[in-house]
C-alpha positions in Angstrom: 16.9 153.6 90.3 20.5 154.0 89.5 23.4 152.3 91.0 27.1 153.6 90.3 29.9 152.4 91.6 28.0 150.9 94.6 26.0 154.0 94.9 22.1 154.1 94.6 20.6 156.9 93.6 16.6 157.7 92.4 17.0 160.9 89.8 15.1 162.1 87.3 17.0 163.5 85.1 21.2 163.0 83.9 23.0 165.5 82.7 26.3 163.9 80.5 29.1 166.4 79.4 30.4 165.1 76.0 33.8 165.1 74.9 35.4 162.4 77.1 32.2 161.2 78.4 29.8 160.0 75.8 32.8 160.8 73.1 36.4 160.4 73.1 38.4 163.0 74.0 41.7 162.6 72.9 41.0 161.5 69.0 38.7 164.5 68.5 41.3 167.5 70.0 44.3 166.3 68.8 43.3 166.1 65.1 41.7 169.8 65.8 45.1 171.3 67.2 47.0 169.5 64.2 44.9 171.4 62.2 44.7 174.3 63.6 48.8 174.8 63.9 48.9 173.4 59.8 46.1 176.4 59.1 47.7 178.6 60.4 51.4 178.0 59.3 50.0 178.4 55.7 48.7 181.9 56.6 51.8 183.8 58.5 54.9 182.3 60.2 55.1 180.8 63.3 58.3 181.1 65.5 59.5 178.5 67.8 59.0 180.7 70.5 55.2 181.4 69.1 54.7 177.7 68.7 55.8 176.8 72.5 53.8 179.9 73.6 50.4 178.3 71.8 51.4 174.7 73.2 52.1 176.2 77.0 48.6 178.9 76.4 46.4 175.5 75.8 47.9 173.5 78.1 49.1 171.2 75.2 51.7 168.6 76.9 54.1 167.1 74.0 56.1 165.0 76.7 53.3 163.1 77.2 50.9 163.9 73.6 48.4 164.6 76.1 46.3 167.7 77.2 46.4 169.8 80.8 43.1 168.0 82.9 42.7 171.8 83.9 43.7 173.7 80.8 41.9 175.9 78.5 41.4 173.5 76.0 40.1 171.2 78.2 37.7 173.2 80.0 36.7 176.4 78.0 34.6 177.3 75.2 36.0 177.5 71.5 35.6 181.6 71.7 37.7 181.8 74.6 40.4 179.4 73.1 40.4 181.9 70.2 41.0 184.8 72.5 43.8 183.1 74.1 45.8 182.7 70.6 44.7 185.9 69.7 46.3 187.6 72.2 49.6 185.2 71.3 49.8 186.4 68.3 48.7 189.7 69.0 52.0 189.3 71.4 54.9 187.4 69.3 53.8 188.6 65.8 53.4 192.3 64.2 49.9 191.6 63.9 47.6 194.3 65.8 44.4 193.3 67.9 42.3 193.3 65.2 44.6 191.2 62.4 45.0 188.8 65.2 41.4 188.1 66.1 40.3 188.0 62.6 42.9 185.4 61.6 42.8 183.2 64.6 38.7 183.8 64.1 38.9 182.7 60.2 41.5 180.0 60.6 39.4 178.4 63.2 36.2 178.6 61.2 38.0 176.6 58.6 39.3 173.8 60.8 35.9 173.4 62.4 34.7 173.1 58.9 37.3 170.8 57.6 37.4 168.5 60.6 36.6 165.1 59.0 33.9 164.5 61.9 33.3 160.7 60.9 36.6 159.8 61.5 36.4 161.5 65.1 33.7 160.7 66.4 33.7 157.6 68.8 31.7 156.7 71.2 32.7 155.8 74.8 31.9 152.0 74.4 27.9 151.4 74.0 27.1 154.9 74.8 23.6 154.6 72.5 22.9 151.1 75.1 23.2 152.6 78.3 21.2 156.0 76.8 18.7 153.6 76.1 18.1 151.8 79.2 18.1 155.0 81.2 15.3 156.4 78.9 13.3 152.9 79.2 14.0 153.5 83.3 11.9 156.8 82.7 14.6 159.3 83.2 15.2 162.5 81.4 18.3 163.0 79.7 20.8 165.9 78.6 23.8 167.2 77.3 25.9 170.3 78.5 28.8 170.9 76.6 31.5 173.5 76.2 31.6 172.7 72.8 29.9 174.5 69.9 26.2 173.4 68.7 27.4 173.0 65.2 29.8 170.4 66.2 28.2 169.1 69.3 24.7 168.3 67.1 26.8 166.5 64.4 29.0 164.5 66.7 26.0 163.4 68.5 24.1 162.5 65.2 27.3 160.7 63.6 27.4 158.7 67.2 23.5 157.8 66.7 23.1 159.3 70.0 21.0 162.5 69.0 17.6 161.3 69.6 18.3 160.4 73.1 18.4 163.5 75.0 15.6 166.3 76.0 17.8 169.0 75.8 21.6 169.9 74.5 23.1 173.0 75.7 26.8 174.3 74.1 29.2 176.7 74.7 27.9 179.0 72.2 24.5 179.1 73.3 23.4 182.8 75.5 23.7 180.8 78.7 27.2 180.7 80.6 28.6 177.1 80.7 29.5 175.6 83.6 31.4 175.8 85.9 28.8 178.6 86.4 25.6 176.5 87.5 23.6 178.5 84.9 23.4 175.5 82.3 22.4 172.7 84.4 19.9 174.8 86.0 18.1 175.6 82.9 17.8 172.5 82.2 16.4 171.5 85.1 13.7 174.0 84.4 13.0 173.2 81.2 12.0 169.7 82.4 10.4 170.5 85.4 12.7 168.7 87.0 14.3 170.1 90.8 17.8 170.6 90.6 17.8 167.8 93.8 16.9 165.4 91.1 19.2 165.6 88.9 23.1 164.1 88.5 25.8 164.9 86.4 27.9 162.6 85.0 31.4 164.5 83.3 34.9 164.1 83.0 36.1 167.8 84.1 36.7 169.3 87.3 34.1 171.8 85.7 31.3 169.3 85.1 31.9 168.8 88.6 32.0 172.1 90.0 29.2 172.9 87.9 26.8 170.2 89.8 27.9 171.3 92.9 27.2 174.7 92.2 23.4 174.4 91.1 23.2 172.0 94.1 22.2 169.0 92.1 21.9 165.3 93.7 24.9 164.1 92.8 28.0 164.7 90.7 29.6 161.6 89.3 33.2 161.8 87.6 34.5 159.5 84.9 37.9 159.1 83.8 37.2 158.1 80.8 38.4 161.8 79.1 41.3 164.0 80.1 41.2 164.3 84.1 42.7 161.3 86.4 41.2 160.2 89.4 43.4 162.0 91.6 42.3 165.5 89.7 38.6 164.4 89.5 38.1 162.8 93.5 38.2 166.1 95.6 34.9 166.9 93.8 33.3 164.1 92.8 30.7 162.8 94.9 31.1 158.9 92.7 34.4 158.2 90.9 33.9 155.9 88.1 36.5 154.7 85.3 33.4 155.1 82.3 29.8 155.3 82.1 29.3 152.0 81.6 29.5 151.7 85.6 26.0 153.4 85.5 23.7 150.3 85.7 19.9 150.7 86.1 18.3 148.3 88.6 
């Protein structure tokens, strides 16, 4: 039995996005779009007008260094990022279609590469604690991310969080990530587990939509990550401020 924010609930299985839930958010995206923009300005020329467009495109705020809670690089997968700036400078340089994907393509296969991970990674308070109690509680644990596997599985290992879930699905896996309910039903039955029985605890309107979606028990929002409460409350069924309001009793 779980009780969140004043909520009991009796799952069997939690499904945790990653960035901004179990991870931080902020120190991990912001080093990868510093790197991305220095990448790139050593391979072709970027305008001020190309610069703003890839700021406005990823929903990159500078006013406030902070990221759009509904933005692409908040919410979508790494390949659809790279379409995005692909199409930028497809648009505001004389690169053609294919030039622009292979650059953004290559540029971004470097920064994943060169992204010092260890310095990144940080866990959301005592993330490995709570994983632990929930597993000791009996319950079934997972990961659905909109990240890649190469950098979801190291960020997890780095964290020492890896060996606490049944099941990680990524952004780059064949199944389509949430909001489409595809992921957290497929993990569901992988387990064996009804969709009923199962919460999701995230800190996107997608993780939230998501739940809803595959009709799971609950969906509970943290805003721990890049969405307020005001963004995250018209479809959360709980509203907490991290995951450390998940207590097992």
């Amino acid at each position: 039995m779980l009780k969140i924010a004043g909520c009991c609930l009796d799952p069997s299985l939690v499904i945790f996005d990653k960035d901004g839930t179990l991870l931080d958010f902020t120190l991990m995206w912001h080093a990868w779009f510093r790197l991305l923009i220095t990448a790139l300005e050593k391979r072709i020329t970027l305008s001020a007008e190309l610069g703003l467009a890839i700021e406005e495109t990823l929903g990159y705020q500078p006013n406030t260094d902070s990221w759009d809670a509904e933005g692409p690089l908040t919410l979508a997968p790494i390949g659809t990022i790279c379409l995005l700036l692909a199409g930028l400078f497809y648009r505001y340089t004389e690169l053609d279609w294919n030039q622009a994907t292979s650059l953004i393509n290559s540029v971004e296969k470097e920064v994943r590469c060169t992204l010092p991970l260890s310095e990144l990674v940080r866990p959301v308070g005592d993330a490995r604690g709570l994983l632990i109690r929930l597993r000791q509680a009996g319950l079934h644990l997972a990961v659905v991310t909109s990240d890649i596997r190469q950098i979801t599985e190291e960020s997890l290992r780095i964290a020492h969080i890896d060996d606490q879930f049944d099941i990680i699905l990524c952004g780059d896996d064949t199944i389509p990530i949430k909001p489409a309910p595809d992921a957290a039903l497929a993990v569901c039955a992988h387990l064996g587990i009804q969709p009923g029985q199962a919460v999701m605890v995230g800190d996107s309107v997608d993780d939230m939509r998501m739940a809803r979606a595959a009709g799971l028990m609950s969906s509970v929002g943290v805003t721990s990550g890049a969405s307020q409460a005001s963004i995250l409350a018209p479809l959360a069924d709980i509203l907490i401020q991290d995951i450390h309001e998940i207590y097992v009793i």
